[in-house]
N, C-alpha and C positions, 0 to 999 in steps of 0.2 A: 654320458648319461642322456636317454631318451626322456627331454623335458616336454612340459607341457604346460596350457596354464593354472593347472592344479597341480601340477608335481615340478616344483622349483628349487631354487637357490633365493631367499629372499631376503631383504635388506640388513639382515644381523648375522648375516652368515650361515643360516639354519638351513639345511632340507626343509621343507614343506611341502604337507600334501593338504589336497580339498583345504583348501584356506587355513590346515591349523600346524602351527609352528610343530616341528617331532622332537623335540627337548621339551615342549608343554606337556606334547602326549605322552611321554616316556616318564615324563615328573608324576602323571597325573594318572597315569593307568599302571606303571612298572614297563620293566621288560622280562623276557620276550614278549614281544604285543604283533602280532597281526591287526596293520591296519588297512584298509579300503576306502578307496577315493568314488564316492556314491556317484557325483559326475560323469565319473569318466564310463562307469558302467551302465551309464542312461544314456551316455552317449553312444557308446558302441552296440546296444539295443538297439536304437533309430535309425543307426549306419544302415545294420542289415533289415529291419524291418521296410527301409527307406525304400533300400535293392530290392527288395522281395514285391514291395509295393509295383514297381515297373512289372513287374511278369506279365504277360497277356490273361494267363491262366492265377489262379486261384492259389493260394499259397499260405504258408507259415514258419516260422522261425520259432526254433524249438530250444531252448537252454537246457546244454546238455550239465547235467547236475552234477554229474563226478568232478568237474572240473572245482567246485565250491559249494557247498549245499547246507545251508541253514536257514529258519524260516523268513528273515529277511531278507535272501534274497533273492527266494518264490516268492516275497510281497511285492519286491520290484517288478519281478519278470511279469509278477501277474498286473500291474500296474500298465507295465512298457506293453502289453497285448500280445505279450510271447506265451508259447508253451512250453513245456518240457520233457524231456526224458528222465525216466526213473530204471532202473540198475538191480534194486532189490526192497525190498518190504521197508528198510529203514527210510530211502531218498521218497518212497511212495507216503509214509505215514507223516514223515516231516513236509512235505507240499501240501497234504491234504490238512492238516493242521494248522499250516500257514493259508489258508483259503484256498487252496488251489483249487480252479474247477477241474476234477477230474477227465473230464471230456478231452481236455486239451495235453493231459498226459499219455504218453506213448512207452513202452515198457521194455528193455532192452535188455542182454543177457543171455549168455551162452547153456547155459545150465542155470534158470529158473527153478527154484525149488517149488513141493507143490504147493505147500500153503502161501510163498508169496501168488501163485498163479490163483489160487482161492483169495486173496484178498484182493488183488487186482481185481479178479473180476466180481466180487462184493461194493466193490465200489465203484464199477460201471464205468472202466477206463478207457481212455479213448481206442486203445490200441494197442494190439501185442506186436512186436518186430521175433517174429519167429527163425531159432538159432539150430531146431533139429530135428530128427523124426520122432522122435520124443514127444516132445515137448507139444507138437502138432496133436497127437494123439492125446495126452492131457486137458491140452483146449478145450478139444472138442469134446472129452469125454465129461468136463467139469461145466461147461459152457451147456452143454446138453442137459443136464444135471439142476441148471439154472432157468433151464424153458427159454431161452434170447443167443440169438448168431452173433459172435465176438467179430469184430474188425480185427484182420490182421494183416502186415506186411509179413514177405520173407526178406531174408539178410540175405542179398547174394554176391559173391567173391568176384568181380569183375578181371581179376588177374593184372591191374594197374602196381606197380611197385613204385612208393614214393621215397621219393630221396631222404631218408631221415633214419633215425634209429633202429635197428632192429627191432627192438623190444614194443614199438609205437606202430610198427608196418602193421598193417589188420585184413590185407586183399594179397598178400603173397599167399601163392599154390598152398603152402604148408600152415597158414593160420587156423587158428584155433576157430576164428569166426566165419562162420556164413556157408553157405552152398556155393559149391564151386560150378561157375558157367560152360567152361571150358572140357569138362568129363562128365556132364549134363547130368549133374545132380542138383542143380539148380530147376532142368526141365520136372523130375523127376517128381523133387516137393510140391512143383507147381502143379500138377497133374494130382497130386496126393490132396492136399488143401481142397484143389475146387472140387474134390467128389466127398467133403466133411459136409454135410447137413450146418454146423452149429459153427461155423466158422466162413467169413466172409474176406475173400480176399481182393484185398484192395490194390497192392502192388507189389512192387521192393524198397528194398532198402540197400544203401553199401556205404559204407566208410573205409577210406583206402589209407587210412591211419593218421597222425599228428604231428603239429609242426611243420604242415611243409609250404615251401616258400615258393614252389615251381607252380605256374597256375595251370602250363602245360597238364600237369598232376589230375587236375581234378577234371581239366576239358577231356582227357583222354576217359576219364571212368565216365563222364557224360556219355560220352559216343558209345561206349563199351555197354552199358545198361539201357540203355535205348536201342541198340542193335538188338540184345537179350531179349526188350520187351515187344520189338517189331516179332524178332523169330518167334514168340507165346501168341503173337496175336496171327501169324498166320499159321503156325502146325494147331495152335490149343481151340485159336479165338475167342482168344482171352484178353479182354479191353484192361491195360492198367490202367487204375484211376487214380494212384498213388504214387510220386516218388520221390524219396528221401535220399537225398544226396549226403548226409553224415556231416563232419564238421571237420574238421582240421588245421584251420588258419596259424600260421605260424606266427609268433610273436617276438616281440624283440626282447632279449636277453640281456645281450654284451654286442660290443663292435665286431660286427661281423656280419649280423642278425640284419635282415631288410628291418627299417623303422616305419610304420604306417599309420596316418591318422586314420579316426574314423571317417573319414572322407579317402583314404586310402582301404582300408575296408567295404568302402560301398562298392566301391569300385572293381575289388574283384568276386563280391559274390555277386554283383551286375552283369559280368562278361561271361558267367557262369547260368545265368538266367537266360542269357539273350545265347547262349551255346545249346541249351535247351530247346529253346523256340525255334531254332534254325534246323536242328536235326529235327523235332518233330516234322516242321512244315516238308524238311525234304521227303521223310521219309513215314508222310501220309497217318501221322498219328495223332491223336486229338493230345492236346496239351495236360499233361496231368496236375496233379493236386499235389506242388510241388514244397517240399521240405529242407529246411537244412539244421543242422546241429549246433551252432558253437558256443562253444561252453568259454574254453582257454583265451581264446581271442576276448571275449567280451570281461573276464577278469583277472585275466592274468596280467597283465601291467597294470589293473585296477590296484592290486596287492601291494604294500612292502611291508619287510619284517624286521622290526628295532631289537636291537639287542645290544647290552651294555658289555663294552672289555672290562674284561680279568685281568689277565696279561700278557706280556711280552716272553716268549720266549723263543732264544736262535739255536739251530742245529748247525752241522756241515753245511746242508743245503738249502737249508729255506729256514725261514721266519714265523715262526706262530702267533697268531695273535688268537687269544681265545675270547668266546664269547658266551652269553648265561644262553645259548641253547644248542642247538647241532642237530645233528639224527632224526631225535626224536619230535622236532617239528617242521622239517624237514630233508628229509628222506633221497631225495633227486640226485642230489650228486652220488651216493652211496650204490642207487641203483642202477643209474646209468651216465654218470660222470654229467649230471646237466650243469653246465654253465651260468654264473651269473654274473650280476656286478653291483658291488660295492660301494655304498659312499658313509665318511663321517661324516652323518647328521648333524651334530654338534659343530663341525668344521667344515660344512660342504663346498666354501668358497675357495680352500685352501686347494694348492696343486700337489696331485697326487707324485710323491716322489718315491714311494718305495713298495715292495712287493710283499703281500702277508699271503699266507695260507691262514683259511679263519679255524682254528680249531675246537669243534662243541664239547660239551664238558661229559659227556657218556664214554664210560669206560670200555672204547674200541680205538680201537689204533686206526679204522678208516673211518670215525666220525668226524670230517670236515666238512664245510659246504663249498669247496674248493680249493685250488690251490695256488693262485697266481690273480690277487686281487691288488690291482694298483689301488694306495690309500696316501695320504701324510703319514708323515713317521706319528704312529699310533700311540698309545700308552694306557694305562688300565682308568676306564672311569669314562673313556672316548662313547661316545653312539653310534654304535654300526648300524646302517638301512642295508639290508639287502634285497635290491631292487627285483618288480616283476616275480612276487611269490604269490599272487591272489591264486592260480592255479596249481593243484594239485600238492601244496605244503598239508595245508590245516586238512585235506581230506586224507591224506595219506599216512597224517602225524598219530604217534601211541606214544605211551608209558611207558618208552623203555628207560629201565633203569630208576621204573613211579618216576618218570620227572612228569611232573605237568603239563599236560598240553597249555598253551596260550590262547590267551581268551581273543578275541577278535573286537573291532570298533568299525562302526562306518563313520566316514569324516564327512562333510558338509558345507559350505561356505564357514569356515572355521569352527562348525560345532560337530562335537566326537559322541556317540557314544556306544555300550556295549551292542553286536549282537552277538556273541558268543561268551559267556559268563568264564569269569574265573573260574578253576579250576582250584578244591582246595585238598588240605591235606585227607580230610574224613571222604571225598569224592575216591582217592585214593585207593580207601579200603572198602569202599562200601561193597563191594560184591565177596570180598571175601568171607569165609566163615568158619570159624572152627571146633572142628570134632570134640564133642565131648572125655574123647580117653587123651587127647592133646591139653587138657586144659589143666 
């Protein structure tokens, strides 16, 4: 277990996070509970605003939203003096409603529908990350429409391939995202954009995907999108004044997983800053208006997710131990085998001596959340924490099967409370409705 001193093992044998015992929180909220350790997410906030603080140049730290997004905590981000990215009209309404100043919002997304592009730009957002020739043309035809020239970056594909999932790669040739450098259709946007009247470009953008642990990874897209914006500045003479480096910091999981404080996070979006500054000065370019994304890093070991055993059941091969949720609030392992780890909360001091597959309670045969969790010999009524879920459970979780999503808590120096409400039966049905020759 990657401890901390808000995520422990404390004097009565409990798991503990943010100061409050998870046998309290579980008595006191139910399970499934999604909880969040506020700390640790103000910590890794500071890490990188810290780094970012060193730049020579100008800069911002943007919380990338898909990672966890509800209004508290765009209340943080907006607090810690970050910005964010928003994905779609929902992560855009829920910021602005949580105070966000829109200025500091940047808009990302492959296929932009148009009314979120109409609401973005009603609300005077800082910045679109433009994904197509489309969607350029939209801009500008809606931006024009509005009488004011929209800031925008392009997404471009530096051709960087990071060690990590297929499904998480976002800069291989064949991704769905971004203009590709290399077959100059990245030149090509850039040439398109600067002759739009209603649209202002500012620079690029590239995220070369998630989880990775190689820093090699990200110095190499450094040099790859600074060569990109050297060749714009002598074929185009085109000064970027923007560049978004994306996010992707890998977190720790399970044993295997590099473990980093936030003073090991400063440290590599630091050497990622100062790779910047060295290739502009070599290579004669004013230092840009520099960005980075992370989302995952800044909540993902923020997260863990209680859930009470069922029971016990043995096959030929393995061991079940079941738990009141699976699937349906988290999704990860189902879609790309993610790994986690384990502990009884209720027993965290005990040594783990036996091997469970956790199995959730939705009627699929591949609804587990893995399958090789060292635990104590378990039994039903035990509390399972499975660790490092603040990113990408609660956004990715549904109603399969009407179970209820789990309501979420921020913990505190041992005070808990909701920000994601319960979910009840009548929440359930509320959308649905039926036809009067049905009734």
């Amino acid at each position: 277990m990657n401890t901390r001193e808000t995520l422990k093992v404390n004097e009565k044998g409990h798991l503990e996070i943010g100061g409050a015992d998870c046998v309290e929180l579980a008595a006191k909220f139910s399970t499934p509970l999604y909880v969040f350790d506020e700390a640790h997410i103000r910590a890794m906030m500071r890490c990188f605003r810290r780094a970012m603080g060193e730049y020579r140049g100008d800069g911002l730290v943007l919380y990338a939203s898909k990672a966890f997004c509800c209004e508290a905590m765009y209340a943080i981000a907006r607090q810690e003096g970050l910005g964010a990215d928003v994905v779609s009209d929902g992560e855009l309404y829920t910021a602005l409603r949580a105070g966000f100043p829109s200025e500091r919002l940047y808009m990302h997304g492959n296929n932009k529908l148009l009314a979120e592009i109409e609401r973005a730009l009603d609300t005077r957002i800082g910045c679109f990350v433009v994904d197509s020739h489309e969607e350029a043309l939209r801009l500008e035809e809606e931006a024009g429409k509005r009488g004011f020239v929209q800031k925008v970056l392009i997404r471009i594909n530096p051709g960087v391939e990071a060690h990590t999932h297929q499904f998480i790669q976002t800069a291989t040739p064949d991704s769905k995202f971004g203009f590709c450098v290399s077959n100059g259709e990245a030149r090509a946007i850039t040439e398109e954009i600067l002759s739009l009247p209603h649209l202002d470009l500012a620079g690029y953008h590239c995220h070369i995907g998630s989880q990775i642990f190689e820093r090699a990874s990200f110095l190499l897209a450094v040099k790859k999108c600074l060569a990109f914006v050297a060749e714009m500045r002598d074929a185009l003479h085109f000064t970027c004044r923007e560049l978004d480096l994306g996010g992707g910091f890998g977190i720790w999981y399970a044993d295997g997983d590099r473990a980093l404080s936030p003073e090991g996070y400063y440290d590599e979006l630091r050497c990622i800053v100062k790779e910047v500054e060295a290739v502009c000065d070599a290579s004669g370019l004013p230092l840009p208006f520099l960005l980075v994304e992370p989302g995952r890093s800044i909540v993902g070991e923020a997260g863990i997710t209680l859930y009470t055993a069922g029971s016990v059941k043995k096959t030929a091969h393995r061991t079940y131990l079941t738990v009141d949720g699976g699937m349906f609030d988290n999704p990860r392992y189902c879609l790309y085998e993610a790994k986690y780890t384990a502990v009884l909360a209720n027993r965290a001091a005990e040594t783990p001596t036996q091997t469970y597959a956790l199995a959730g309670k939705c009627c699929e045969s591949g609804d587990v959340l893995g399958l090789d969790f060292k635990l104590p010999p378990a039994s039903a009524g035990d509390l399972v924490a499975v660790l490092s879920t603040g990113a990408y459970n609660y956004s990715m979780a549904s109603n399969y099967n009407r179970n209820r999503i789990p309501p979420a808590i921020l913990v505190n120096e041992g005070h808990a409370e909701y920000i994601v409400l319960p979910q009840t039966l009548d929440d359930i049905v509320r959308f649905d409705t039926l036809p009067q020759r049905l009734r």
